[in-house]
N, C-alpha and C positions, 0 to 999 in steps of 0.2 A: 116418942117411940120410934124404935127405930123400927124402917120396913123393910119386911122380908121378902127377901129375892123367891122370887116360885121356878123351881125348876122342872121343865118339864122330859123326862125320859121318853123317847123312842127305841122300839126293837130296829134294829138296821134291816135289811133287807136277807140278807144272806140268814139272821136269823130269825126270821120270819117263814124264810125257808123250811131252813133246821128245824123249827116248831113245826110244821106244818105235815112235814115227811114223817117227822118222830109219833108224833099224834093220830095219824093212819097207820104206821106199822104198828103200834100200840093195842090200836085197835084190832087191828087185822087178827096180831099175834093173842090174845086173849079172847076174840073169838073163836079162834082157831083153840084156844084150850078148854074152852068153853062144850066144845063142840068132840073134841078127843074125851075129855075126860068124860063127860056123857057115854059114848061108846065105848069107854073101860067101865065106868060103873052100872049100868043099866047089862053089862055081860051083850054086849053088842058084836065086841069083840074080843077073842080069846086070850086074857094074859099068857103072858110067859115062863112067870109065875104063879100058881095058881093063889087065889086068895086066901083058902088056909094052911098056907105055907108059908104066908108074910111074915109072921111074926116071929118065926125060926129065924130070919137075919136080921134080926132090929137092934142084936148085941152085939153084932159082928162089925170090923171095919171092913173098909171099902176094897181092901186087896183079900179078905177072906171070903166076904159078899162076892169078890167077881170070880173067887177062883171056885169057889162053891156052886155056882149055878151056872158055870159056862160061859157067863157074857165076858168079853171080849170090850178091854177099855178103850177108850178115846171115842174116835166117832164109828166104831163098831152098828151102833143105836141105827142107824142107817139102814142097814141090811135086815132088821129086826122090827120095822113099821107094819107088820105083817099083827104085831101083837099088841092086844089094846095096853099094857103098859109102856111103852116105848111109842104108841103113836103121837102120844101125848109131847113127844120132844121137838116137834113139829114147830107147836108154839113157841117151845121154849127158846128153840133156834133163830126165831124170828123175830124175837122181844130180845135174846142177845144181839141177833147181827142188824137189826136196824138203827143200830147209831155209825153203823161204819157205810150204810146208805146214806146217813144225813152226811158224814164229812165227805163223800163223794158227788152229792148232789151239790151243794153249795159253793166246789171248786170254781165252776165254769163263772158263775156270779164274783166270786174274791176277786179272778183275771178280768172280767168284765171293769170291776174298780180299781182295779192295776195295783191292788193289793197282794204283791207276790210274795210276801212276808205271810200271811194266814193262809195264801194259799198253800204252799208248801206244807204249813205245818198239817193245816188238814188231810191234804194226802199221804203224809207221812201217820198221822193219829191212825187214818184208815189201814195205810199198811201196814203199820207194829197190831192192830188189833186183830186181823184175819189173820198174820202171822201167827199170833199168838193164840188162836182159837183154833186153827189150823192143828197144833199138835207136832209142827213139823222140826219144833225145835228139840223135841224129846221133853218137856219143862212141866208136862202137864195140861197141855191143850186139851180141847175137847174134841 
């Protein structure tokens, strides 16, 4: 019989990292929504929509949806945390832009291993994703 090589995998360090940051903002951000949606559902905080008015836009797209009740697309949601529908984006924002924390956290580590080949690409991942969640391209950002 022939014997089998055991191969053993490790996470490298950088992403050990990666894990590590992704896995708190994770948490962070689902508490955080945990804790929003509570004060929209328990009437904590005053939607901006009221609740039985929801079901009036559940046929509607999303450019009738916003031309019909005022809001204001892209990251409008911002100026709008005042209302328990919209506090809720809190989280969402947070469980979006925590991967562009991890490719920024793990730079200084890439250069540490004089890996300038991933380092780059990481700060390049992070800057097309804040670009692109940004809005600023016109493309449909957030």
């Amino acid at each position: 019989m022939a014997q089998e090589s055991q191969i053993q995998l490790e996470a490298s360090e950088e992403q050990l990292v990666y894990a590590k940051i992704l896995e708190k903002g994770m948490l962070v951000g689902l508490g955080i929504l945990f804790i929003t949606f509570a004060l929209y559902a328990f009437g904590i905080m005053k939607p901006y929509i009221p609740l039985n008015e929801i079901s009036r836009y559940w046929g509607t797209n999303v450019t009738e949806y916003l031309h019909n009740t005022g809001i204001e697309p892209g990251w409008a949601w911002v100026t709008m945390l005042k209302y328990g529908d919209f506090i809720n984006f809190i989280g969402i924002a947070i469980l979006a832009g925590v991967t562009v924390l991890c490719y920024l956290v793990i730079i200084p580590t890439l250069l540490r291993k004089k890996d300038f080949v991933y380092a780059v690409l990481a700060l390049l991942e992070a800057v097309i994703l804040a670009v692109a969640a940004s809005g600023i391209l016109g493309t449909g950002g957030h």
